[in-house]
C-alpha positions in Angstrom: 26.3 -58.1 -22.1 23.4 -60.4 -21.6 23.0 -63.1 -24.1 20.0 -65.2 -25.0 21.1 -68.3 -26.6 19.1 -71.4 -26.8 20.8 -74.7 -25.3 20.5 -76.4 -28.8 23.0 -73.0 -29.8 24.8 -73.6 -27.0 25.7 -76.9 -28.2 27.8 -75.7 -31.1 31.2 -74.9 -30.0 31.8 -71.9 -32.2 28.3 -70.2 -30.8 29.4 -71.4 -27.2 32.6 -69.6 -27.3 31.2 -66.2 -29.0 28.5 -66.5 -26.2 31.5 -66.4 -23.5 33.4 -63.1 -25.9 29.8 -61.6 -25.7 28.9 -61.8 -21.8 32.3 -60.3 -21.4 31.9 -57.3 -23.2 30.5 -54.1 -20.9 29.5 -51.5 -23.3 32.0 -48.9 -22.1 33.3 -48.3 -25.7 37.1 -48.0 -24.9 37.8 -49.7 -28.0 35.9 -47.0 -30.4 39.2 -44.8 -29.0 41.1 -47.0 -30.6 39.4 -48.7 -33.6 40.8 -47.2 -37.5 37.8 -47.4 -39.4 35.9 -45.5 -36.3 38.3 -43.1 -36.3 38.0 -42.3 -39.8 34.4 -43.1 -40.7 33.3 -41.8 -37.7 29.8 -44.8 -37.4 29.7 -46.7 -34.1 28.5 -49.7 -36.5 32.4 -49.1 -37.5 33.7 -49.7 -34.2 34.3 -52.5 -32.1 31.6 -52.0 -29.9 29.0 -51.5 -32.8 30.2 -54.7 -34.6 29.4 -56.5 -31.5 25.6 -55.8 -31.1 25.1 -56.7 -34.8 27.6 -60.1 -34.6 25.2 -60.9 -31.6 21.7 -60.4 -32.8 23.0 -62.2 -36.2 24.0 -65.2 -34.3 21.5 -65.0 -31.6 18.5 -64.7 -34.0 20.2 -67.2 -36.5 19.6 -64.2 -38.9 20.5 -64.6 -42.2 22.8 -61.3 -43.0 21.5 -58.8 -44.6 24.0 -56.3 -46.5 24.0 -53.9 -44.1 25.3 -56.0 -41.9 27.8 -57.5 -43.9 29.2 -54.2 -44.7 30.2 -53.2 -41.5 31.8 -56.6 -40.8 33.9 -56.4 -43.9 35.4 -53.3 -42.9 36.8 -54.7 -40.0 40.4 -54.9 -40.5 41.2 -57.0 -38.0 43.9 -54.9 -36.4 43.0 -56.3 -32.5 43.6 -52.7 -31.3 40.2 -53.0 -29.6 41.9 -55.9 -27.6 44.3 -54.4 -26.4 42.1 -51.4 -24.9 39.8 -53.3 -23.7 39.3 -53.5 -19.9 37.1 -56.6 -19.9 39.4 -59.2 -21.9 37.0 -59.0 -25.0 38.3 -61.5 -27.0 37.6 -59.5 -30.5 39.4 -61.9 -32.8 37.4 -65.1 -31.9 34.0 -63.3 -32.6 34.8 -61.6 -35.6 36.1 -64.7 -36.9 33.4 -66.1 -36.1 30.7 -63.9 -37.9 32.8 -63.9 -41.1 32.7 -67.8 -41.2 28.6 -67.4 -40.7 28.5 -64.6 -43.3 30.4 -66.7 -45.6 27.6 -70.1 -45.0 24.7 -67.5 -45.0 24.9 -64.6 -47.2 24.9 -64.4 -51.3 27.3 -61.9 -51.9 27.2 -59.5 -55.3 28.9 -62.1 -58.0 31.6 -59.7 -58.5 32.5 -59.6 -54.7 32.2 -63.4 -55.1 34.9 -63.2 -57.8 37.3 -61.4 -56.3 37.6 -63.0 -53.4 37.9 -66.5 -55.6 40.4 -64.7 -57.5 42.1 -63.8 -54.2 41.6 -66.7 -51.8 43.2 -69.3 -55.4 46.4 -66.6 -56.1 47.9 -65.3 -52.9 48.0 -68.0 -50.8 50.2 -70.0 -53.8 53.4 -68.2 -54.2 53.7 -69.3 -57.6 50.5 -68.2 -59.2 51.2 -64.9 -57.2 54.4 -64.2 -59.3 52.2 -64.6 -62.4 49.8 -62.1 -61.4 52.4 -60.0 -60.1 54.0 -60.1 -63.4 50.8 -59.4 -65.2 49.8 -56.8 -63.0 53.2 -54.8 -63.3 52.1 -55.1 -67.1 48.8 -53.8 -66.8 50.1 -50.8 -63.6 50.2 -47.9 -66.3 46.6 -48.5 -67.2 45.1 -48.7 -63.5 43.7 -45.8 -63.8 41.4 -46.6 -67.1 39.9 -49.5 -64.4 36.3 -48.5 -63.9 36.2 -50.6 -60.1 38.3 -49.4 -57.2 39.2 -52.7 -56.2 40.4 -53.5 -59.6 42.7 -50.6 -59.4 44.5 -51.3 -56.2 44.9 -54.9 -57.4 47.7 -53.5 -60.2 48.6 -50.6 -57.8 49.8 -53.0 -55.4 52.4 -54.8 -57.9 56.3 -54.4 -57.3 58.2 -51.9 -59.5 60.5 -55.0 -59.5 59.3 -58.8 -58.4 62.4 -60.5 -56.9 64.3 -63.5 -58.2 63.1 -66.8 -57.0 65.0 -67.7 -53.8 66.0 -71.5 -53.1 66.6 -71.2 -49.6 62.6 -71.5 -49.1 63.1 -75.1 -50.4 62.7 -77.8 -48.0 65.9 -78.4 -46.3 68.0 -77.4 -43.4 70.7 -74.6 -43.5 73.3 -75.7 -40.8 74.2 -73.3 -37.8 77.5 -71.6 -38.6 78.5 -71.2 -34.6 77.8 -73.7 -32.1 74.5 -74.9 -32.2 72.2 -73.4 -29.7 68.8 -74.2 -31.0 66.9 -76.6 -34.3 63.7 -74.1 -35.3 61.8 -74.4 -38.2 61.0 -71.6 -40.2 57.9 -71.0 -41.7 58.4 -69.2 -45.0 54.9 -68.2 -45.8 53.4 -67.5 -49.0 52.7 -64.4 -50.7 56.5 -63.2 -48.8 57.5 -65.4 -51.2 56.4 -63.7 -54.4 57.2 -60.0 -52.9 60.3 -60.0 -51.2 62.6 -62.9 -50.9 64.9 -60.8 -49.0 62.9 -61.7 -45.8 63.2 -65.3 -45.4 67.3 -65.0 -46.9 68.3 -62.3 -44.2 66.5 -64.4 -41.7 68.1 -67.9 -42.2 71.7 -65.8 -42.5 71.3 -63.7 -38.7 69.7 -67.3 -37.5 72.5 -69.3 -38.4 75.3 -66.9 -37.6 74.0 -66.7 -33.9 73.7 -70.9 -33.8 70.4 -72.2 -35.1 69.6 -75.0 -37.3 66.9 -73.4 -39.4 64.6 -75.9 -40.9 62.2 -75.3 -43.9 59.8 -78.3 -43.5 58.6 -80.3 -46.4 54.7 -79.4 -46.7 54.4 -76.4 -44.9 53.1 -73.1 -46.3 50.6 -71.1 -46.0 49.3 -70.0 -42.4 45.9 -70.2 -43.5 45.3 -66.5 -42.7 44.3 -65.3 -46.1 41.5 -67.0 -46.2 40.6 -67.3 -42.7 39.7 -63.5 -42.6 37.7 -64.5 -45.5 35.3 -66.9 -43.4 36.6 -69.8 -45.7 36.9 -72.2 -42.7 37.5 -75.2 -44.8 40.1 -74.0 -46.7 41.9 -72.4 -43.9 41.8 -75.5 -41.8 43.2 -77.6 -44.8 46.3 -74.9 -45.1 47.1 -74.9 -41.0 46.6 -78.8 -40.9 49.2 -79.5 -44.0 51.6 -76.7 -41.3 50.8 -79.1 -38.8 51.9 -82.2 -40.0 54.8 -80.7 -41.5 56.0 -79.2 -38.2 55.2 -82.4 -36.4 56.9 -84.6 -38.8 60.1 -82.4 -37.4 59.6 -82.8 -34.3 59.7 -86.3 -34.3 62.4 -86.7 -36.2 65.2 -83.8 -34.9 63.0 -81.9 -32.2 62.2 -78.5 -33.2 63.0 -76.5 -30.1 60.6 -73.1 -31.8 58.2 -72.7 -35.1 60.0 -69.0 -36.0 57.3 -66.6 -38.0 59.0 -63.4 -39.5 55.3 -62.7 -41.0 53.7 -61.3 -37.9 49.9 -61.6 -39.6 50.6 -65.4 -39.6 52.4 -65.6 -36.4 48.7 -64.2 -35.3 47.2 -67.1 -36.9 49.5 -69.9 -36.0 49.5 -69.1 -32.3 46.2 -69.4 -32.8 45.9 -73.2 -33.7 45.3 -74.4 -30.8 41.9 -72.8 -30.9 41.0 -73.4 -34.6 41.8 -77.1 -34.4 40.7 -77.9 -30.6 37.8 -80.1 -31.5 39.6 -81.4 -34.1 41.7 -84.6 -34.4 44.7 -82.7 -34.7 44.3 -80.5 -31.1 46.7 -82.2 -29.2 49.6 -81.1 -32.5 47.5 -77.9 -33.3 48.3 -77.0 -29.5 52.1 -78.1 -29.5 52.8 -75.8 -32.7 50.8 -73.3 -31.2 53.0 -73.1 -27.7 56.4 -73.1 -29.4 55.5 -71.0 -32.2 57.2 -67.7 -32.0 58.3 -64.3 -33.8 62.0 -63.6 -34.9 62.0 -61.2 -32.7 61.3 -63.5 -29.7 63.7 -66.2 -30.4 66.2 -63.3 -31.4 65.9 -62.2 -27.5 66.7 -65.4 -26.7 69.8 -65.6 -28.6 71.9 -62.6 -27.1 71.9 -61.0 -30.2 75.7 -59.1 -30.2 75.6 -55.4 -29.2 76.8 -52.9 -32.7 78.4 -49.1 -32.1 76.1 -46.7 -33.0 75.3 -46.2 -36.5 74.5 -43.3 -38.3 71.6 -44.2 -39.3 67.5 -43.7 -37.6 65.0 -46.3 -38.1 61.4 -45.5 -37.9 60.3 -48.7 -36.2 56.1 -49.6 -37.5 54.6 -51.9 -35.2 52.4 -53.8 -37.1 48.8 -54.9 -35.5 49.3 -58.3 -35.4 52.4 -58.0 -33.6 51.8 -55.5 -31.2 47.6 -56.4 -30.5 47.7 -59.7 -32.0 50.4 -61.4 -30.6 51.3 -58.7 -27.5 54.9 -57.9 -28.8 55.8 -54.5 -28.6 59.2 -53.7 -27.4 61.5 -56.5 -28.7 62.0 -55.3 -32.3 62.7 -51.8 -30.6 65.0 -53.4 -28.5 66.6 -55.8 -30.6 67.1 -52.7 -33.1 69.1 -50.4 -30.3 70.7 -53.3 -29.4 72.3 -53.2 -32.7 73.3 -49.5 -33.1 70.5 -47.8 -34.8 68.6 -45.0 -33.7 64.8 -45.7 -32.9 62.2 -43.8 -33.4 58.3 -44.2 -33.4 55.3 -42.5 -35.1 52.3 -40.5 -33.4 49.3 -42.7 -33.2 51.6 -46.1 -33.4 49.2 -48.0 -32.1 46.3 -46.9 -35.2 46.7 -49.8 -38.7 48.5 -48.9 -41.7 45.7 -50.2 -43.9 47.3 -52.9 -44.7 45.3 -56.2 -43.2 46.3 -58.6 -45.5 43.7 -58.1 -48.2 42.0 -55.2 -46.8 43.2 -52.7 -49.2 42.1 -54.8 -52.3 38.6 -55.2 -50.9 38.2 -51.8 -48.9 40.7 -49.5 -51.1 39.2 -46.5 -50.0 39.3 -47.2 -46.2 43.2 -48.4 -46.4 44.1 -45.6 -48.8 43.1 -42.9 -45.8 44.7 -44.9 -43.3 47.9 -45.5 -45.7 47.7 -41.6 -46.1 47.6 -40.9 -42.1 50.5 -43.5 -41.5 52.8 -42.3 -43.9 52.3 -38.7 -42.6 53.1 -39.8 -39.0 56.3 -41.5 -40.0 57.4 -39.0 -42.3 57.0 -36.5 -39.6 60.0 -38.0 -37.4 62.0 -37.7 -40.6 63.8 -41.2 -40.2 66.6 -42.1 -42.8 64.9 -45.8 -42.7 61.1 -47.6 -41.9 61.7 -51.2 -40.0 58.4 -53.4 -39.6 57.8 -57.0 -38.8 55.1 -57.6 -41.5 55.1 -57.7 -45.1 51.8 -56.3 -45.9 52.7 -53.5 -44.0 55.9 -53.0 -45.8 54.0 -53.2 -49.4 51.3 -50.9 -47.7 53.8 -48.1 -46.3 56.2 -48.5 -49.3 54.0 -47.8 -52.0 53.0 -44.2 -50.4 56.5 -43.3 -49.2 60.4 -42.8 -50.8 61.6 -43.5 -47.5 63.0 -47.1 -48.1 61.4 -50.0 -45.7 63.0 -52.8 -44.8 62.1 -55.8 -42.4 63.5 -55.6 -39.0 65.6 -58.8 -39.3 67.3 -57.0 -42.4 68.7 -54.3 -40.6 69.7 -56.9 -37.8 71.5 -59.4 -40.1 72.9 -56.7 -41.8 74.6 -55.0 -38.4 75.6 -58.3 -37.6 77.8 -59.0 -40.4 75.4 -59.8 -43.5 75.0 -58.2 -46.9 73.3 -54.7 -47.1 69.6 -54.8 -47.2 68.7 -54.2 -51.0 66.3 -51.8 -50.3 69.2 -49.4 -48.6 71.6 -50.2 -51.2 69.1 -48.3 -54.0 68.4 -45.8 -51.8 69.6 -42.3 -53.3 67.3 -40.0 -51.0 69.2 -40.5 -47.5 72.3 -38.2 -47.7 74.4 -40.0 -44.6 73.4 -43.7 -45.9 76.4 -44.1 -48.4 78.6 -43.2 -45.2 77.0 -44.9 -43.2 77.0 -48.0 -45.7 81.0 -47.2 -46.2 82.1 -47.5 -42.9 79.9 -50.8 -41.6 
């Protein structure tokens, strides 16, 4: 694509790199094959290829976004399945990115969209203030429909039937290795994980430990940043990944950390990703050293020669979330990982497409998420698994609240075939006729 930026443009970083994403592109439109809210909307301003052409006469013209614009942006759910179709090496991410941070300096947004993304971008990144709503919002469920705004609606849809017990193996500490110590890693616990399902990080530190790592939580670190990155609230994502900086590098100088482990794949996306944010920053040279060892479970557990299990009686639908499998390139590991330890594997039609999910993509675009939740569900539902397994939590809220099959993070089903406690969600489960059997005889 031929680009007409001015040297002065050229002279901002952020301009100079979405001027190198631009040239790259071709206009073949591989990635409208690909992209969810093409495929169900059907508007080439939908796809990636549409989004392009308007991100570039935005910036190029230094055009102050108009809402037409804007709208198309915002339904971008930033699932990266256009990178990994694309024959050029378009690097999507960095240009959407981008154009959200210039919307965000440059448009006036309806005060009500204004508000909820406040609301959003000062609850879910705090894990505290996220139980509170949580707990309010379970309060107000029965009267979600009586809501007059969609948005509003999916905000008390989206609350737990139950909200877990605080966990206290997210506080800062170290939980020793209980077999000969392999590895020191630091474990990044996230934030809104924290409020929905403390299962995650507890199932983790236990299969982590029992094959030989010291798992660190580090004092200061929390949340990725991501949130509010997708937002185009630079500032406050920068302050976020900076504190996870400074944590992580206050542990590698004082035990060596030898990975930063993610079991959040959306902020695995973002944290491999530092190195970029922060490279004209103070912080590059430590934004790029968390950014090389940072890792997903899944790729440290390949590492660790995770035990081979008998077969169990049990099939998994595996969900490859899309900041695992386009984000971050991961796509066999968790498959492998869950063979490895006995279960069945199976894999929906269209695996590649987004649940809907995108961290707050279906509070903002509930419609849009609510037909891709709908064409998900039906896909897995189709193999007729006994279990769902996925790498992200979003994705398990998204898929759980449209399903009775029971999902469960990977690591769950690979601490629990490894000797640990019975995921929760499997224990409850009443709808899987071989499971009690199955849960008997492990």
């Amino acid at each position: 694509m031929q680009t007409y930026f001015t040297p002065e443009q050229l002279s901002d970083p952020d301009i100079e790199r979405s001027n190198q994403i631009l040239r790259a592109c071709v206009h073949c439109g591989f990635c409208t094959a690909t992209c969810p809210t093409y495929q169900v909307l059907g508007d080439e301003l939908d796809s990636p290829r549409g989004r392009i052409y308007l991100i570039k006469d935005m910036l190029e013209n230094e055009r102050v976004p108009d809402a037409k614009t804007v709208k198309h942006i915002d339904r971008c759910l930033s699932c990266l399945a256009c990178m990994t179709t694309c024959p050029s090496g378009v690097h999507y991410m960095h240009l959407v990115d981008h154009a959200r941070a210039y919307i965000d300096r440059n448009y006036t947004r309806p005060w009500h969209d204004r508000a909820l993304r406040w609301v959003l971008a000062r609850i879910l990144p705090y894990p505290g203030r996220f139980r509170l709503a949580l707990l309010g919002a379970k309060i107000g469920r029965p009267f979600a429909r009586l809501m007059p705004d969609a948005r509003l609606r999916a905000m008390l849809e989206m609350a737990p039937k139950r909200i877990p017990p605080v966990s206290r193996n997210d506080d800062p500490q170290t939980h020793k290795a209980r077999a000969p110590r392999r590895k020191r890693v630091a474990l990044m616990t996230g934030c809104a994980q924290k409020a929905l399902n403390t299962d995650i990080n507890d199932a983790t530190i236990r299969l982590l430990t029992r094959l030989g790592c010291d798992v660190v939580v580090a004092k200061g670190a929390g949340c990725c940043g991501a949130l509010v990155h997708h937002m185009g609230k630079t500032e406050e994502s920068h302050e976020a990944a900076a504190a996870n900086i400074r944590a992580w590098r206050a542990e590698m100088e004082a035990g060596g950390l030898d990975a930063i482990v993610i079991n959040t794949s959306g902020c695995g996306t973002t944290v491999k990703d530092y190195g970029h944010m922060f490279r004209n920053d103070a912080l590059a040279g430590d934004a790029a050293r968390v950014s090389e060892i940072a890792m997903d479970v899944s790729e440290l557990l390949m590492q660790l020669d995770l035990p081979e299990a008998a077969p169990q009686e049990l099939t998994v639908a595996y969900h490859a979330a899309c900041s695992l499998q386009h984000g971050q390139q991961i796509k066999t590991y968790p498959k492998d990982l869950l063979r490895r330890a006995g279960f069945e594997v199976v894999e929906p039609a269209e695996s590649h497409l987004c649940c809907g999910s995108a961290g707050t993509y279906n509070l903002m675009q509930p419609a849009i998420s609510k037909q891709l939740k709908a064409r998900k569900v039906a896909a897995i539902e189709a193999r007729a698994p006994d279990v769902i397994a996925a790498g992200n939590i979003g994705c398990m809220m998204q898929i759980g609240s449209g399903t009775d099959i029971p999902i469960v993070h990977t690591v769950e089903l690979l601490d629990w075939a490894t000797g640990g406690p019975i995921p929760p969600a499997l224990s409850d489960a009443q709808r899987v006729p071989d499971l009690r059997r199955a849960v008997q005889d492990a």
